[in-house]
N, C-alpha and C positions, 0 to 999 in steps of 0.2 A: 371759622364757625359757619358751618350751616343756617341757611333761614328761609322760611318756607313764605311765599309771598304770593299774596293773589293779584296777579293784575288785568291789566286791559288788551285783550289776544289781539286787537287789531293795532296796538302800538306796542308789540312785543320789541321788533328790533328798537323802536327807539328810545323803550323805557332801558334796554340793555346800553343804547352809548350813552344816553345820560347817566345811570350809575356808576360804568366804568370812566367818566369821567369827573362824577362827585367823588370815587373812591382810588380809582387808578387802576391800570390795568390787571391787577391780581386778580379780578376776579371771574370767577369760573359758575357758568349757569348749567342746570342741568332738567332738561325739559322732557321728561319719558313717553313716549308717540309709539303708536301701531299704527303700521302701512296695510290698510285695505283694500282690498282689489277684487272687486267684484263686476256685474252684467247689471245693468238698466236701462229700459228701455232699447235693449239688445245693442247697447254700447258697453265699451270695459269702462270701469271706474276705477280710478287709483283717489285713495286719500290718506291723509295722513290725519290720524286722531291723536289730539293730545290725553295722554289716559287722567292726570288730573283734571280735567279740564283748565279752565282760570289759574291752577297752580303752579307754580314754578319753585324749585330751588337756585339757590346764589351762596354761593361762598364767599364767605373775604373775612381775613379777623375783623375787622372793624366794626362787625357787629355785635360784639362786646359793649359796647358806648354806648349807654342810650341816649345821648348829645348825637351823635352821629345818626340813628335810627330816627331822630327828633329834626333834623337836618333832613333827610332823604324821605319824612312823610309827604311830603308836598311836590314829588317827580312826578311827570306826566306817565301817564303809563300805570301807575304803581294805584292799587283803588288800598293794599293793606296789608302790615304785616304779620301772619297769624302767630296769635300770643301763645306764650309756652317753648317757644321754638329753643329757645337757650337751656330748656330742661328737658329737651329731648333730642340732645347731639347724638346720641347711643342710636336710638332709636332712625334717625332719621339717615345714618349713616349705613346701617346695616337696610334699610329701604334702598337707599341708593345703591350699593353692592347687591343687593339682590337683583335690582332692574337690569343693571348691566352686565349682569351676568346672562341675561334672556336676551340679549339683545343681536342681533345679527349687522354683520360686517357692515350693513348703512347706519347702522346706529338706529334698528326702530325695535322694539320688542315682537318676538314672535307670536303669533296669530293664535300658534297652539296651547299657549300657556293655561287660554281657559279651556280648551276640551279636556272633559272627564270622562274617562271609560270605565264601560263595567267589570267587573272581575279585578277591578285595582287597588292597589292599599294605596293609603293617602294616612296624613296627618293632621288633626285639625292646629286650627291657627287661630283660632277666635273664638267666645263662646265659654259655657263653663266646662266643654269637654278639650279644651285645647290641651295640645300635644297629645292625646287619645289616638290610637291608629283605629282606622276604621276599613272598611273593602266594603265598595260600592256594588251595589248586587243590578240596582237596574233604575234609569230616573226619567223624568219627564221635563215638562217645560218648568214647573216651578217647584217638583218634587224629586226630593231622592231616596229610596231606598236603603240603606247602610245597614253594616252588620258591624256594630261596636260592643267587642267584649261576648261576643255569642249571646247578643242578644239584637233583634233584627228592630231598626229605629228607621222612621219618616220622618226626613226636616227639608225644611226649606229652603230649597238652595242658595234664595241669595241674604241668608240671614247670616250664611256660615265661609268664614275663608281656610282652606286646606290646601295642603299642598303633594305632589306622589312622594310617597317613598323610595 
C-alpha cells in the first residue's frame, strides 16, 4: 500500500533508514525530481527539484495498521502523514506510473513535460471540462488561448492540468 507522506527534506535519508528499520526492508520510496540546468551569474547550474516538494511516497503493506502508522508518527524525519491516502490507492498509483513513465534513464522527469505548443491538441485533466480535447491556438505568461469544441476560450493557465494528445 501506498502512502503519501510530507516530511523533513533536510533528513530525507535518515527519515528513510529509520522506517526501513521500524518496518524492514520491503519498503520502496518514490521521490519524483526534475534536473535543471541552467546559467547564473554566467555559471552552469545543475539542480535537482523535487516536484512535490515536502512530499514523498513509501510503500510497504504495513500500512494498512493504524497501530503501525500510530507507531511510525513519532520518526524523525517524518512532520505527517497525509490523510485519505488508503482511499486513494487507484489514484496515487496511476500518478506514480505516469511520472515514470516521463522520466529519463537518471531517474529525473523530463523538463519538457511542461512546454505547451501552439497548434497542439491536448486533453484536459482537471476542471469541469476534463477529458475535453482542446488545440491551443496561442498563450502567454498566465493566459491561453484554446479552441474547445469550435468555440475559442481564455483560461488560466495554471488553473487547469492537460495533457497532448
Amino acid at each position: 500500500m501506498w502512502s503519501v507522506i510530507k516530511i523533513d527534506r533536510k533528513k530525507i535519508n535518515f527519515f528513510k533508514d529509520e522506517i526501513k528499520k521500524k518496518l524492514g526492508e520491503d519498503c520502496e520510496f518514490y521521490i519524483p525530481k526534475l534536473h535543471i540546468e541552467g546559467i547564473k551569474n554566467n555559471k552552469k547550474v545543475n539542480k535537482q527539484i523535487y516536484l512535490l516538494g515536502d512530499y514523498i511516497f513509501c510503500f510497504n503493506n504495513n500500512f494498512k495498521n493504524e497501530k503501525i502508522l500510530q507507531h511510525l508518527k513519532n520518526t524523525k524525519g517524518l512532520k505527517y502523514f497525509l490523510n485519505g491516502f488508503i482511499s486513494a490507492q487507484e489514484e496515487i498509483l496511476q500518478f506514480i506510473k505516469k511520472c515514470k513513465s516521463l522520466e529519463n534513464k537518471e531517474g529525473f522527469i523530463k523538463q519538457n513535460i511542461f512546454s505547451i505548443y501552439e497548434n497542439k491538441n491536448y486533453k484536459f485533466l482537471s476542471g469541469p471540462l476534463a477529458g475535453t480535447l482542446l488545440k491551443v491556438l496561442e498563450f502567454n505568461k498566465n493566459k491561453i488561448s484554446v479552441l474547445v469544441e469550435n468555440v475559442k476560450v481564455q483560461i488560466n493557465r495554471k488553473n487547469y492540468l492537460f495533457e497532448p494528445v
